[in-house]
N, C-alpha and C positions, 0 to 999 in steps of 0.2 A: 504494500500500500504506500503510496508516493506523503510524504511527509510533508513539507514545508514551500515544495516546488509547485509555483501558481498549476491550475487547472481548469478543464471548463466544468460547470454547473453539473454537467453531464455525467463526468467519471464513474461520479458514484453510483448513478443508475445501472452503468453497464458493465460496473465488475460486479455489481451486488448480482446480475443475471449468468455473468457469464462464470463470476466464481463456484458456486456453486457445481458443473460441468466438469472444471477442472478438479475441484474433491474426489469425485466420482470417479476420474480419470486416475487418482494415486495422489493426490494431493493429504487427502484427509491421512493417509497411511504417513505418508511423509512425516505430517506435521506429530502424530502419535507418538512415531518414534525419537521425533528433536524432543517433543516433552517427557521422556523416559525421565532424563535424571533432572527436572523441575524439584523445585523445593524450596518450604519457606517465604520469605517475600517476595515477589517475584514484579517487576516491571516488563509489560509487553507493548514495544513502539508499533504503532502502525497495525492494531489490534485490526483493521477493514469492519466487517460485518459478524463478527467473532467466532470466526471457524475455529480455533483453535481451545475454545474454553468448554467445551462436552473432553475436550480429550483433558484434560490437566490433571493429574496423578494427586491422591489423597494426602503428600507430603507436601503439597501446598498449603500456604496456612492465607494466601490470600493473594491476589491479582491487581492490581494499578492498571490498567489498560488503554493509551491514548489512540486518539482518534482523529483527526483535523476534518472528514471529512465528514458532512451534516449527514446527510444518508445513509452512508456507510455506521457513522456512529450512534443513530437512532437504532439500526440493529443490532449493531452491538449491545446496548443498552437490553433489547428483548433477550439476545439470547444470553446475557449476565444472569437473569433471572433463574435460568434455567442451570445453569452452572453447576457441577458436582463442588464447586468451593467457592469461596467468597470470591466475586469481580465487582472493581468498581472502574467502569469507563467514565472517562474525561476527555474533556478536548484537549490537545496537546501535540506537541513535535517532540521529534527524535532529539534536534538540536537546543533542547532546552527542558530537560525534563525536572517535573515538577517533585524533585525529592532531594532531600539532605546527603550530603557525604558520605559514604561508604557506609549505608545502611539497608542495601540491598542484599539479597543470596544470587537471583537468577535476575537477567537480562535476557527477552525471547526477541528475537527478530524473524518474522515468518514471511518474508516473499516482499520486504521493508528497504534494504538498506539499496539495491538497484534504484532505488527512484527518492532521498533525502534529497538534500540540497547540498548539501554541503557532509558529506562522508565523512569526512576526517574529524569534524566537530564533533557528531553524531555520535562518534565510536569514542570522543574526548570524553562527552557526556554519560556512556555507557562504563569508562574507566572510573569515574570521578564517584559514579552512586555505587558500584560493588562495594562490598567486604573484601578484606582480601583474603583472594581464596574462592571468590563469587565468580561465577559463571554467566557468558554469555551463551548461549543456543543459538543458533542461524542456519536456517535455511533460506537458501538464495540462489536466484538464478547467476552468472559469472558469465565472465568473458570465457570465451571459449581457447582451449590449448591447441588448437589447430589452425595451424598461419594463417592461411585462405578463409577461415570461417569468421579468424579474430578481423580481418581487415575489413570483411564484409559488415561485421557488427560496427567497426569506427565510423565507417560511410555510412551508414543505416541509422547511427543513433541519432543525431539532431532532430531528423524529422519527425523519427519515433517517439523521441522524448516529447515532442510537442502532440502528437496524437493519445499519447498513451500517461499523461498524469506525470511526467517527468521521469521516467523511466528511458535506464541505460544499461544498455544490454551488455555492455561493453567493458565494467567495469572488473576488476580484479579482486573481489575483495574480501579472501582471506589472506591478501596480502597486506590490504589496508589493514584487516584485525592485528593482523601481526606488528602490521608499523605503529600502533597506538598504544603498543605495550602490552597486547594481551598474548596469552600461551596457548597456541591453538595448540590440541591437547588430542584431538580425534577428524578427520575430514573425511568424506566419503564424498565421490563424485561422478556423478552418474546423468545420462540423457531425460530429456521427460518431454513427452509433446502435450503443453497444455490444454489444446482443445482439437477435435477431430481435424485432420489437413494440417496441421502446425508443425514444422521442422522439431524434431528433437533435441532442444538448447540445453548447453551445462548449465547445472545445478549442483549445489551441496549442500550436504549435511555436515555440521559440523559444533564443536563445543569448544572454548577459548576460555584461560580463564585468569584471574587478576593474581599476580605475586602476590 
């Protein structure tokens, strides 16, 4: 879910339709397995329309969930309700979140940090609220390790980012986790075609975590 990066009116109508498609597709599975090792307090940027909160593991002891997007974050709010743990959605960005200094356990990024504004902030912000010792989760789509496919993403993003809610395809970034100070700790990387006819983009699963 694109964070702080302008968008049109629109967005949130049509990932709230289209998301959903992609769950179905291997999504939901994904996200199950990034929340395995949730726990504690937990901060989720870029919550969308809260696919991720039926799955959150019983060693949660509670969820922070932001939202920037009105749409997106009215369902979220619905499916908080429904929650196997406490969720509390808010409006919020990745690059400014609304919590004290290293008072976090988990940081989740689910399908989030491709489309912030500003990366490097975002993962400053995500270092600054852990424990140490506290975990970020990420699942994310990435630049691809195939020359030809990486180049085709550099030419591709501008205009993408501007149809698609500020999303970039093109980005690296568990290397940026890496460059912010965190220990990626587990990565797995693997193809997924989001919706039927969709090329097979990297993605990862991965866990990073604060000295």
């Amino acid at each position: 879910m694109p964070e702080s990066t302008p968008r049109s009116p629109s967005f949130g109508r049509s990932f709230a339709r289209a998301g959903p498609r992609m769950d179905a597709r291997g999504a939901t599975e994904h996200r199950r397995r990034l929340l395995a090792a949730a726990h504690g307090a937990v901060v989720e940027i870029g919550a969308g329309y809260g696919a991720t909160f039926p799955l959150y593991p019983c060693a949660v002891t509670g969820v922070l969930a932001l939202e920037p997007d009105p749409t997106l974050r009215a369902l979220a709010l619905a499916a908080a309700a429904r929650a196997p743990v406490p969720v509390t959605v808010e409006d919020g960005v990745a690059e400014a979140l609304p919590t004290a200094d290293a008072s976090v356990d988990v940081v989740v990024s689910s399908l989030v940090l491709c489309s912030v504004a500003d990366q490097p902030a975002a993962l400053a912000e995500v270092v600054r609220v852990l424990r140490p010792g506290g975990l970020l989760l990420f699942y994310e789509h990435v630049r691809s390790e195939h020359r030809v496919l990486a180049a085709a993403e550099d030419l591709l993003t501008p205009l993408w980012s501007r149809m698609a809610g500020g999303c970039h395809p093109n980005r690296d970034t568990p290397a940026t986790i890496a460059a912010a100070g965190l220990t990626v700790q587990g990565l797995e990387r693997f193809g997924f075609s989001v919706l039927p006819g969709n090329p097979r983009l990297a993605h990862v699963l991965g866990v990073a975590s604060k000295p």
